[in-house]
ZAZANU-801032 format. One record per atom (N, C-alpha, C): residue in one letter; atom name; x, y, z; residue number from 1. Coordinates in steps of 0.02 Angstrom, whole numbers, m for minus. Layout:
["a","CA",[X,Y,Z],NUM] ...
This chain:
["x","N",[1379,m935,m409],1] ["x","CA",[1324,m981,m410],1] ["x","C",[1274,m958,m463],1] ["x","N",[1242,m1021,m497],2] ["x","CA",[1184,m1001,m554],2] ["x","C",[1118,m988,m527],2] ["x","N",[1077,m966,m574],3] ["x","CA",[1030,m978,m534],3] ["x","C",[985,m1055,m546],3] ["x","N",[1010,m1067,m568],4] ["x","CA",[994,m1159,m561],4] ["x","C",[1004,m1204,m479],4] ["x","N",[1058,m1174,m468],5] ["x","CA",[1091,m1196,m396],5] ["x","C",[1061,m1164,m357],5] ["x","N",[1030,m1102,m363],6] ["x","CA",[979,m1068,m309],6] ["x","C",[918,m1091,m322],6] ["x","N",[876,m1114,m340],7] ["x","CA",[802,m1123,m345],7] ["x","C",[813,m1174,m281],7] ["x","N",[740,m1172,m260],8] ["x","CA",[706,m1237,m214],8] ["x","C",[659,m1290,m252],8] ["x","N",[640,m1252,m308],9] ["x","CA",[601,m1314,m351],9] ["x","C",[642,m1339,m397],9] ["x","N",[642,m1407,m409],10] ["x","CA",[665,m1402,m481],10] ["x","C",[601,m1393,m531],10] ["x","N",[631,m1376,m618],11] ["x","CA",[594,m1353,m667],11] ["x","C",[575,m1412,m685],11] ["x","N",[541,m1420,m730],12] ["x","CA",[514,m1470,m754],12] ["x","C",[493,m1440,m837],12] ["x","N",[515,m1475,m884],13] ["x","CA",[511,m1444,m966],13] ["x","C",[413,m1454,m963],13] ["x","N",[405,m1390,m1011],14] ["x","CA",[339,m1379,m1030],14] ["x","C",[341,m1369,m1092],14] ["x","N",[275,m1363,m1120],15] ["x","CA",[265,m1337,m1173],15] ["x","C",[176,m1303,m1185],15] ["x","N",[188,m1253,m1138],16] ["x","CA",[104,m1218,m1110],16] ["x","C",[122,m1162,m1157],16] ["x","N",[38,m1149,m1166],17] ["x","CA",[30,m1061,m1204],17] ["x","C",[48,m1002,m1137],17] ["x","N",[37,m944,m1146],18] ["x","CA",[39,m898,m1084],18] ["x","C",[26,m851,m1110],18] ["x","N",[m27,m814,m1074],19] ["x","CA",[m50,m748,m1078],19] ["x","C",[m12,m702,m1019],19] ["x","N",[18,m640,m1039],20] ["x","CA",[62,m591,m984],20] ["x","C",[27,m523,m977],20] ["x","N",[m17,m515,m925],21] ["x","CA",[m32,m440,m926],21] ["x","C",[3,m415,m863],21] ["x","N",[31,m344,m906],22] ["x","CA",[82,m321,m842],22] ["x","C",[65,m269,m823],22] ["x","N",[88,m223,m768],23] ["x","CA",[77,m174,m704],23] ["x","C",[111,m90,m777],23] ["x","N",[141,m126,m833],24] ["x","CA",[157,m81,m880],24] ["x","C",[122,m75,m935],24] ["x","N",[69,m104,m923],25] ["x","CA",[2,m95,m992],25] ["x","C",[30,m154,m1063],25] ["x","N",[m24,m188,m1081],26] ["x","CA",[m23,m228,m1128],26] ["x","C",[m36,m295,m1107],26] ["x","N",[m36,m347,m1155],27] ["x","CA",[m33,m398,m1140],27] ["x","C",[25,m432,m1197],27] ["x","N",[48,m483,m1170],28] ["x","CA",[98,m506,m1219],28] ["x","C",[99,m577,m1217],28] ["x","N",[127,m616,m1264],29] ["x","CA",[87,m695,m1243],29] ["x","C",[169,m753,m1262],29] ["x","N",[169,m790,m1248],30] ["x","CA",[216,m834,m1252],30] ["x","C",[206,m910,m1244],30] ["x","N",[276,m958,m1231],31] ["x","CA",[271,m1014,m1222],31] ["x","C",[305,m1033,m1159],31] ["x","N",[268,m1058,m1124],32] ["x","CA",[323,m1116,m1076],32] ["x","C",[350,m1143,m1060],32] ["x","N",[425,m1146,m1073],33] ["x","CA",[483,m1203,m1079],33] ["x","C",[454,m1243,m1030],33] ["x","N",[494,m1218,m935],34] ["x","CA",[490,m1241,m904],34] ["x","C",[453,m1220,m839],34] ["x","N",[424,m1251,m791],35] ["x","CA",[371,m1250,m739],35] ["x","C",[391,m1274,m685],35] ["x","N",[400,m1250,m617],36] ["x","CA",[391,m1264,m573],36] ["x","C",[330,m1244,m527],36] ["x","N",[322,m1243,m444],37] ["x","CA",[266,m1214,m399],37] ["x","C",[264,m1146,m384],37] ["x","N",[358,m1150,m405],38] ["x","CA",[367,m1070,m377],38] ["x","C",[378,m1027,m436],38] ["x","N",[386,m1045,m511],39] ["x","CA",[423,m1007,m547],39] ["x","C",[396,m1040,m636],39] ["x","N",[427,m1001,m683],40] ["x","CA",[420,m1016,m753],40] ["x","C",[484,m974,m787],40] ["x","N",[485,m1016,m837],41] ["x","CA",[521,m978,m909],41] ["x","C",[476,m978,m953],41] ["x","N",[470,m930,m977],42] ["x","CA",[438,m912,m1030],42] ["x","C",[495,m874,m1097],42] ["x","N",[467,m921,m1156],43] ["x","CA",[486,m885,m1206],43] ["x","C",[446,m854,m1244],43] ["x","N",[496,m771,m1263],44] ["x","CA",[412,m734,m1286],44] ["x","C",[487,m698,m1335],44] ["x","N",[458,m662,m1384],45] ["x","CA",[492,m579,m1425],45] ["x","C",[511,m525,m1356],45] ["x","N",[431,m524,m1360],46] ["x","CA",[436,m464,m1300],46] ["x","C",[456,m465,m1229],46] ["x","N",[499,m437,m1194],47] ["x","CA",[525,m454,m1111],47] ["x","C",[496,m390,m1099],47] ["x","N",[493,m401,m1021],48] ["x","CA",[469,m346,m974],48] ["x","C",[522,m334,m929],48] ["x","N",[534,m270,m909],49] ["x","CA",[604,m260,m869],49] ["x","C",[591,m300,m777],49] ["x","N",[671,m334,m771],50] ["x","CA",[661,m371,m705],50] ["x","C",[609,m320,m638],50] ["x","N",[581,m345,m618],51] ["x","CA",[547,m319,m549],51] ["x","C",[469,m296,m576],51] ["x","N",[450,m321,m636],52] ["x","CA",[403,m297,m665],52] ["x","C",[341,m344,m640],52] ["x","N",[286,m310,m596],53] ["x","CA",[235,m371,m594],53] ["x","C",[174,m370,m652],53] ["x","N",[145,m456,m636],54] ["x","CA",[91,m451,m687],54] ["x","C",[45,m516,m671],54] ["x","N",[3,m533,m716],55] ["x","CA",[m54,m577,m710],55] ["x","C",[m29,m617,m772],55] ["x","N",[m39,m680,m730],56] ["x","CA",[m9,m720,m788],56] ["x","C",[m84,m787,m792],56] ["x","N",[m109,m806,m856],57] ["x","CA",[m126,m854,m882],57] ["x","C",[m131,m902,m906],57] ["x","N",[m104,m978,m891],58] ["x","CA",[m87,m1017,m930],58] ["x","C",[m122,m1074,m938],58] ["x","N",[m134,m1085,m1013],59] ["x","CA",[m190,m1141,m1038],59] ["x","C",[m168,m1195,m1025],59] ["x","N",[m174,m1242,m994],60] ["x","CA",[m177,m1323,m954],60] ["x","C",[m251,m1350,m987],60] ["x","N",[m215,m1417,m1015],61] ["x","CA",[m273,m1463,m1018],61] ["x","C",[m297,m1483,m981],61] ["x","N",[m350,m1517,m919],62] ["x","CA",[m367,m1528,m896],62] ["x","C",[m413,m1590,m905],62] ["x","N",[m444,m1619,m866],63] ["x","CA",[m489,m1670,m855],63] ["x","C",[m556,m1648,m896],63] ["x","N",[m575,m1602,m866],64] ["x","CA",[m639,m1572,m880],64] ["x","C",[m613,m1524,m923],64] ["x","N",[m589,m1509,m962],65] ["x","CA",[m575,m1463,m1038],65] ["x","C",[m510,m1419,m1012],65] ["x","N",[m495,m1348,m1038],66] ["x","CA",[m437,m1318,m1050],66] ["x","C",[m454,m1265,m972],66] ["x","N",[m424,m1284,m921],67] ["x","CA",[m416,m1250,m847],67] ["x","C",[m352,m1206,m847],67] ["x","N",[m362,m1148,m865],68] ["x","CA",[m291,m1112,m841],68] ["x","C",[m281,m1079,m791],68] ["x","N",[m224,m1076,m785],69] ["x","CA",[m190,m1091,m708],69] ["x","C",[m175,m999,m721],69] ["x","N",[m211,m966,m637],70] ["x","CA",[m189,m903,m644],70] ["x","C",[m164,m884,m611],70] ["x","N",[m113,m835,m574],71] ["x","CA",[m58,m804,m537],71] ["x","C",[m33,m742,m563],71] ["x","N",[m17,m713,m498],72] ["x","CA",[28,m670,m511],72] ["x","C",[85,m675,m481],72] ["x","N",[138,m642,m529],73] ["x","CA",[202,m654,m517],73] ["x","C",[246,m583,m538],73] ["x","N",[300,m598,m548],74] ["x","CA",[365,m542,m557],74] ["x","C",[398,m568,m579],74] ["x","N",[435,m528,m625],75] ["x","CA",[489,m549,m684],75] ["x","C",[559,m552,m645],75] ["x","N",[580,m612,m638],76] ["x","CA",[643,m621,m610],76] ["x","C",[708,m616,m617],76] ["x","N",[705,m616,m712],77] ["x","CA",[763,m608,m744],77] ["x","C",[732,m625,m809],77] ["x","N",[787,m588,m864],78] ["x","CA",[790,m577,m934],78] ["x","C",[832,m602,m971],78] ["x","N",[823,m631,m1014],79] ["x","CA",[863,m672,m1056],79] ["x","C",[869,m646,m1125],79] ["x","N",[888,m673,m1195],80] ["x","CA",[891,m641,m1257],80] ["x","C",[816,m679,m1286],80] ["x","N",[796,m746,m1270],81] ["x","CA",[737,m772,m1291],81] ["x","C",[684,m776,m1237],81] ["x","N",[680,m742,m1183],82] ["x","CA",[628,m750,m1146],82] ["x","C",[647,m710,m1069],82] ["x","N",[603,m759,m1033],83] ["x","CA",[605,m707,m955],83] ["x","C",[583,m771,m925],83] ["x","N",[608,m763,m870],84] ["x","CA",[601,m800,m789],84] ["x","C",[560,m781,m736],84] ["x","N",[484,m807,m745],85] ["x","CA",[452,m772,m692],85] ["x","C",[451,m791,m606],85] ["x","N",[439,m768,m567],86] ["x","CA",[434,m795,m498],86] ["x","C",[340,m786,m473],86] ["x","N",[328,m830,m486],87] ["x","CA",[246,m852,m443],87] ["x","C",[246,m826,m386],87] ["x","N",[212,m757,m386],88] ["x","CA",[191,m727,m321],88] ["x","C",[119,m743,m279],88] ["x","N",[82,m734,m300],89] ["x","CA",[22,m782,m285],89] ["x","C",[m21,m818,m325],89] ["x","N",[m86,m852,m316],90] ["x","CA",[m90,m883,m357],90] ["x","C",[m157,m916,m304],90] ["x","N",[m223,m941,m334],91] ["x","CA",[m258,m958,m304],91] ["x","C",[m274,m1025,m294],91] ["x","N",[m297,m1082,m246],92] ["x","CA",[m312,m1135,m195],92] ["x","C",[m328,m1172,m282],92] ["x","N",[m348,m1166,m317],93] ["x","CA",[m371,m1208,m361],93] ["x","C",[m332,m1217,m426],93] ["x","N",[m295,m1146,m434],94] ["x","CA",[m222,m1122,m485],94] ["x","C",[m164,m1182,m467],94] ["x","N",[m156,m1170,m384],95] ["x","CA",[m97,m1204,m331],95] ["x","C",[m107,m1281,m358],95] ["x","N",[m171,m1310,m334],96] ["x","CA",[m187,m1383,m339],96] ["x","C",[m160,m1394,m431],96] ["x","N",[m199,m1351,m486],97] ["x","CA",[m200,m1395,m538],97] ["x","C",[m108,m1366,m559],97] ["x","N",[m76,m1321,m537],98] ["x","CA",[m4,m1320,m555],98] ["x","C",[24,m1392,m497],98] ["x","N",[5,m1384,m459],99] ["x","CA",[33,m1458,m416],99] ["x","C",[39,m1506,m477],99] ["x","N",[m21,m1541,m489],100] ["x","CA",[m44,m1588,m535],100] ["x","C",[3,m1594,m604],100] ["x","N",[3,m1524,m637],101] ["x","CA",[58,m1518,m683],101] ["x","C",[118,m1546,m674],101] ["x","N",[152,m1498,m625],102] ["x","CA",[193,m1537,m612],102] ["x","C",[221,m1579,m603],102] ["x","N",[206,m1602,m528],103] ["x","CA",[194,m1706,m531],103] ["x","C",[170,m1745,m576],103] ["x","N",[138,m1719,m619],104] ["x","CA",[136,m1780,m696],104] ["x","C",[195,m1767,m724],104] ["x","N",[209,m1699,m737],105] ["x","CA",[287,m1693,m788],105] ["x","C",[346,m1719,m738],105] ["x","N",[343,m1729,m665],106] ["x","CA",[376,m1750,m629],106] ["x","C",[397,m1831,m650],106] ["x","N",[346,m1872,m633],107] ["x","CA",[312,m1930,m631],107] ["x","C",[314,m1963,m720],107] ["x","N",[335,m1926,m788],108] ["x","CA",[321,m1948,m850],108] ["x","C",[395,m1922,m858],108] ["x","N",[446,m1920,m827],109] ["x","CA",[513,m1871,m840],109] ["x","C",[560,m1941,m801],109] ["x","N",[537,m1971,m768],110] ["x","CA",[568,m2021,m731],110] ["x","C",[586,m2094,m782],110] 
């Protein structure tokens, strides 16, 4: 089984900035293929080894100007162009405007 066939969300294609600060010092920055509630791909140069946590930032346009959505998460898996994060927490107002993301890329994908 892939891990496509294991998720509970499906992804939804992005194209977000991302800021990565990890539990291993630095920050490293990338792009957002794809987005779900629970998870991201990110394509970056730099990967962080699986089980790695961190603070993640990502610039969302918003209503009222550029709202980024913050969480922390863990690197789920590694790829040759990027990494698979898993959304570990994430705060009441992060939750709502990634909702929103979503269900528009949900809702404009149909």
């Amino acid at each position: 089984m892939d891990q496509t066939e294991d998720r509970q969300h499906e992804r939804n294609p992005a194209k977000l900035e991302v800021e990565i600060a990890s539990e291993l010092g630095g920050i490293l920055r990338g792009t957002v293929r794809d987005v779900s509630v629970a998870g991201l791909y990110v394509a970056c140069l730099e990967r962080l080894p699986v089980g790695t946590l961190c603070e993640l930032s990502i610039e969302v346009a918003g209503t009222c100007g550029d709202v980024p959505i913050e969480a922390t998460g863990r690197v789920a898996h590694v790829a040759d162009d990027g990494m698979g994060l898993e959304i570990t927490d994430l705060t009441f107002d992060s939750y709502y405007e990634l909702r929103r993301l979503v269900g528009h890329r949900e809702r404009t994908a149909s």
